[in-house]
C-alpha positions in Angstrom: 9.3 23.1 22.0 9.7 22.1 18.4 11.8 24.2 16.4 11.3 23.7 12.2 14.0 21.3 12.2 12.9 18.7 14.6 9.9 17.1 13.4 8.7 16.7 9.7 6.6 19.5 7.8 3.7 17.4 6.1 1.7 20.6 5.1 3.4 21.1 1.7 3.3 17.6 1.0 -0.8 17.8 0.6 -0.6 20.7 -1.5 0.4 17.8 -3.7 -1.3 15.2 -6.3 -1.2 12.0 -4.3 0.9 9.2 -5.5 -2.5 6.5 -5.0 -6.2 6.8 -4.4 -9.5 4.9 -4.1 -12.6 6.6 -5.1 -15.0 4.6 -2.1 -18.4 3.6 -3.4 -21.4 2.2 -1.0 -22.8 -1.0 -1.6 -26.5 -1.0 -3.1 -27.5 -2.0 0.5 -25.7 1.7 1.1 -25.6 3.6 -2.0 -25.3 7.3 -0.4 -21.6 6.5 0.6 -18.9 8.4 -1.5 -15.8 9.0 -0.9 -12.0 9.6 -1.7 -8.9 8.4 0.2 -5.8 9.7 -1.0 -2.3 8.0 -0.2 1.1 10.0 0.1 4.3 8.9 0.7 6.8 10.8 2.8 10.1 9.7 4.1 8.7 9.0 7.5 5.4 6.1 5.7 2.7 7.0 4.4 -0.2 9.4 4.9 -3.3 8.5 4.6 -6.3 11.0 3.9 -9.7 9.8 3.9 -13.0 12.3 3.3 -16.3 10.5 2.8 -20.1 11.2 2.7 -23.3 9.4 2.8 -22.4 7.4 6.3 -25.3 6.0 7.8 -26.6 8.5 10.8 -28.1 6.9 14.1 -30.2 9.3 15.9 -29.3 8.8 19.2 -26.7 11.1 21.5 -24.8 8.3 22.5 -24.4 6.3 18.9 -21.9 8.4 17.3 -21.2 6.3 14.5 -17.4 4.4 14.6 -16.5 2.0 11.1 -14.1 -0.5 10.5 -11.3 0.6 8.0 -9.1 -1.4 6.0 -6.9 -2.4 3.1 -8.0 -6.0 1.7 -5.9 -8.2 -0.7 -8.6 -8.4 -2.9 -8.3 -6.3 -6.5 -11.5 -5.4 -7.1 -14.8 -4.3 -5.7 -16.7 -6.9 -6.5 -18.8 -10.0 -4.7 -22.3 -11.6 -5.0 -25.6 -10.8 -3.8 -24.9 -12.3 0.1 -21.8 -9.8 0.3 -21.1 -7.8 -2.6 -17.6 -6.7 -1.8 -16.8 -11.0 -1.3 -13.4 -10.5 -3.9 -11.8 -8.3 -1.6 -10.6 -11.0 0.2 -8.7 -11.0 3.9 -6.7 -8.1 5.5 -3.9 -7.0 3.6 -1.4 -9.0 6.0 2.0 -9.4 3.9 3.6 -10.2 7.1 1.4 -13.4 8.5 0.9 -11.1 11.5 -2.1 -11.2 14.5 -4.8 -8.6 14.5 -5.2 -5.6 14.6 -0.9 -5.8 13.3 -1.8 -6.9 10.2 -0.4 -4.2 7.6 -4.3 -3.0 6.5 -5.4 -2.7 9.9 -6.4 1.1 9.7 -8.0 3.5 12.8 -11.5 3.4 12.8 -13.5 6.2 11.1 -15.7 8.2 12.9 -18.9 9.4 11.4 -20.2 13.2 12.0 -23.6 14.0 10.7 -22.9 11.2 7.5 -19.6 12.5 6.9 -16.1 11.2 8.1 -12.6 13.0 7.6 -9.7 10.5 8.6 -6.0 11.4 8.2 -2.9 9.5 10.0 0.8 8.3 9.1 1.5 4.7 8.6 5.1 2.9 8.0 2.9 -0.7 8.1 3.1 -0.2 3.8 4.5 2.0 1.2 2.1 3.7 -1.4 3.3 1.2 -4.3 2.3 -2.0 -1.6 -0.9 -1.3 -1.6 -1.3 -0.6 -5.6 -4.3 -2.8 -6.9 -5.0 -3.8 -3.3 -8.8 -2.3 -1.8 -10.1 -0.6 1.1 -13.7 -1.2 2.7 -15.7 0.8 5.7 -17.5 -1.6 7.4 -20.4 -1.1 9.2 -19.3 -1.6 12.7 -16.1 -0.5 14.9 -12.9 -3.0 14.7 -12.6 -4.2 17.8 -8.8 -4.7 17.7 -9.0 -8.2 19.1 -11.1 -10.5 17.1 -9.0 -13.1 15.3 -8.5 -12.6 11.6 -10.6 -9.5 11.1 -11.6 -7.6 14.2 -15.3 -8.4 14.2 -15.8 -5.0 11.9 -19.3 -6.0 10.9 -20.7 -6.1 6.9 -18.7 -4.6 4.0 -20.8 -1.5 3.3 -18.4 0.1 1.1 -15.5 -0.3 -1.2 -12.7 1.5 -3.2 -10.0 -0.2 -5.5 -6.3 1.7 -4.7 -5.4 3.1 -7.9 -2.2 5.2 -9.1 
């Protein structure tokens, strides 16, 4: 059994401001997605909380939705009218490493009624890494084998990472 000293207590850390965050926004192709993921840093990496709403809803009972999720390179959230998140660039991959290693390879998202609530602990960054870098939900799963980008389908929404 764990005893209060053998495993970290996260709980009072997200009573907390975060130290970084990315206010997501859908792309006019997907305008109803909104969302905030929030970025804390702990001794052990970084948590990651993501809450959004808006997700696109398939009807069926066996097409529970599953996104993509990831930190780009890119700056900003910005593109052209054939992909309007295009300046987001490539996986954030400091390292040069395969997928789905790459530092911004993130688990996938998993939609609930149009909504999606995502938290997990990465040491692949730090919070001030990933400063000015973005993060996109694509429309499809990653399928954590696809070489560079996991075959996660179009860029339906974007967030720049922000302090």
């Amino acid at each position: 059994m764990f005893n209060n000293n053998s495993y970290p207590n996260f709980k009072g850390l997200l009573g907390r401001p975060a130290l970084a965050m990315a206010r997501i926004r859908g792309s006019e192709q997907y305008p109803d997605i909104l969302g905030l993921v929030r970025f804390y840093q702990t001794p052990y990496g970084v948590i990651v909380l993501a809450e959004l709403k808006g997700l696109p809803n398939p009807s069926g009972d066996c097409e529970s939705p599953i996104f993509g999720f990831h930190i780009h390179e890119g700056e900003h959230c910005t593109g052209d009218a054939s992909d309007p998140f295009a300046d987001v660039r490539t996986h954030y991959n400091p390292n040069d490493c395969p997928h789905p290693y790459h530092s911004g390879d993130l688990p996938p998202l998993f939609g609930a009624n149009g909504y999606a609530f995502l938290s997990f602990l990465t040491d692949r960054f730090t919070v001030d890494e990933i400063i000015g870098r973005t993060i996109i939900v694509h429309a499809s799963p990653d399928d954590f084998t696809t070489q560079p980008s996991g075959n996660a389908g179009i860029k339906m929404a974007c967030g720049e990472i922000v302090r």
